[in-house]
C-alpha positions in Angstrom: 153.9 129.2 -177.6 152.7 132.0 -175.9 153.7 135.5 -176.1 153.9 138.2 -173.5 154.3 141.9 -173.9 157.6 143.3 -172.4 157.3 145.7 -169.2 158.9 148.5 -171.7 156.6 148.1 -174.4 153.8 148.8 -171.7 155.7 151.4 -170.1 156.6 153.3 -173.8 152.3 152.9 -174.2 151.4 154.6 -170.5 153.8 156.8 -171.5 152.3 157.9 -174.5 149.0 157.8 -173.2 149.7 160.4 -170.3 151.5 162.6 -172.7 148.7 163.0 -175.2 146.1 163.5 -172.7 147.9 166.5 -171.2 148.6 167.5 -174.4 145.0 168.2 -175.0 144.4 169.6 -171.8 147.4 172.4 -172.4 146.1 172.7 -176.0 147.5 176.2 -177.6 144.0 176.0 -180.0 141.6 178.9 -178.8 138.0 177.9 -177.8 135.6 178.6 -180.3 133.0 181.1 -179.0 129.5 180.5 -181.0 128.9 183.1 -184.2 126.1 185.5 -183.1 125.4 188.2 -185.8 126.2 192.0 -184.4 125.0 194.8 -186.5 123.9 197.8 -184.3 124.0 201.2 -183.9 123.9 203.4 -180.8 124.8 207.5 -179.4 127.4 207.1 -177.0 126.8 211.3 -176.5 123.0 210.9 -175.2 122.2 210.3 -171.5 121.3 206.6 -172.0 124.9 205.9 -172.4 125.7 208.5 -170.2 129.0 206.2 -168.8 130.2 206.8 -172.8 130.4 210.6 -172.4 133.7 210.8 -171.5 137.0 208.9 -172.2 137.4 206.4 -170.3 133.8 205.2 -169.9 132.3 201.8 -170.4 128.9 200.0 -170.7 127.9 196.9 -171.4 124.9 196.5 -173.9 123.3 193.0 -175.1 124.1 191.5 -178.1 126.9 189.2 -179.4 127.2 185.8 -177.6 127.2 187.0 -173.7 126.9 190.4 -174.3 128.9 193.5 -175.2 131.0 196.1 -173.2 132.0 199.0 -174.9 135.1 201.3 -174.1 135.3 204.7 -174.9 139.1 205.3 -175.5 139.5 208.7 -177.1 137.0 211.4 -178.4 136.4 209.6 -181.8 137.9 205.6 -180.8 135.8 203.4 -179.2 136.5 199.4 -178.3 133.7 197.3 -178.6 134.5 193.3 -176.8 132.2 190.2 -176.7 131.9 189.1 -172.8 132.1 185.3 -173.3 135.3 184.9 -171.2 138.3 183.2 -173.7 139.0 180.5 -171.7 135.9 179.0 -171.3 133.5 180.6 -173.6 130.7 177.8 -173.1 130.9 177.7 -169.4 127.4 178.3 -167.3 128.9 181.3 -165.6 131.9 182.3 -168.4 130.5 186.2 -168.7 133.1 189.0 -168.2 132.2 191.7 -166.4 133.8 195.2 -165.6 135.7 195.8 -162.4 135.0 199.2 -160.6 138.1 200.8 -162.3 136.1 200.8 -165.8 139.8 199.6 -167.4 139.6 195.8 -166.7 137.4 193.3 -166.5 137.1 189.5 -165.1 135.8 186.1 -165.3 134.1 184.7 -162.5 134.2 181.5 -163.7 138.1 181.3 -164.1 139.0 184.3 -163.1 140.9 185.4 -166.1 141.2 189.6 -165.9 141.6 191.3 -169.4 142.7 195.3 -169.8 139.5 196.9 -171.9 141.5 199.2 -173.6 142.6 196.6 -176.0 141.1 193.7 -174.4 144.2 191.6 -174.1 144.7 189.3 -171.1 147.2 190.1 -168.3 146.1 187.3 -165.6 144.0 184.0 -165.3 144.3 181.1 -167.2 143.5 182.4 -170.4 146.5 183.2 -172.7 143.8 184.9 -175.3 142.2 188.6 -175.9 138.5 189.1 -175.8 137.0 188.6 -179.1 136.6 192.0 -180.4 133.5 193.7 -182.7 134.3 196.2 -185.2 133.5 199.8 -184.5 132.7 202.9 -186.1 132.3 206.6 -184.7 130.7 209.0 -187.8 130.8 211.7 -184.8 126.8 211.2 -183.8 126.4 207.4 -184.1 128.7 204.3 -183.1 128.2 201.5 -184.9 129.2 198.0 -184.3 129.7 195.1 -186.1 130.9 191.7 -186.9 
């Protein structure tokens, strides 16, 4: 005797299917932006970093995965973020970059926009803050870290 499969059984497995598939694409998991060692040291006070002088200033530097952007926020606090966007990190042209203001920054890939003065997201697809480096300001020398 042969056996058919019910229209509801085949239903029930599209179903499923469709569901897990979208599941992954609306996955709440944070993409994985690649380890790159950061140990440096630099004087936000001398004219090289001349855009660090004063609060409110940024520059980007290299290092980290895509790059660096650093964000003067008071006389002795400074914010140091990677610039692989957090959507997409792996993406050809996933590299954040500062918008005229110097307070946020977008991708161009995505076009995610984060605030730099703590790097969280406020538009785009991303729902995730720029990866962040530790810094440290001894008054002469800011170092920065992972």
């Amino acid at each position: 005797m042969k056996r058919s499969i019910a229209p509801g059984v085949i239903f029930l497995l599209l179903s499923a299917a469709v569901l897990f598939s979208c599941a992954k694409k609306n996955s709440t998991t944070q993409p994985e932006i690649p380890y790159v060692a950061v140990n440096f040291a630099i004087n936000p006070n001398s004219t090289q970093y001349i855009e660090l002088n004063h609060i409110g200033g940024v520059v980007t530097v290299t290092g980290g995965y895509r790059g660096i952007i650093i964000y003067r926020a008071s006389e002795t606090e400074f914010m140091a973020f990677e610039r692989a966007c957090t959507y997409d990190p792996t993406g050809d042209s996933a590299q954040v970059r500062v918008d005229v203001s110097g307070i946020t920054a977008h991708c161009p890939q995505c076009k995610s926009k984060y605030i730099l003065t703590d790097g969280s997201a406020y538009n785009g697809p991303t729902q995730w803050p720029l990866k962040q480096y530790r810094t440290n300001y001894d008054g002469t020398y800011l170092y920065v870290t992972n």
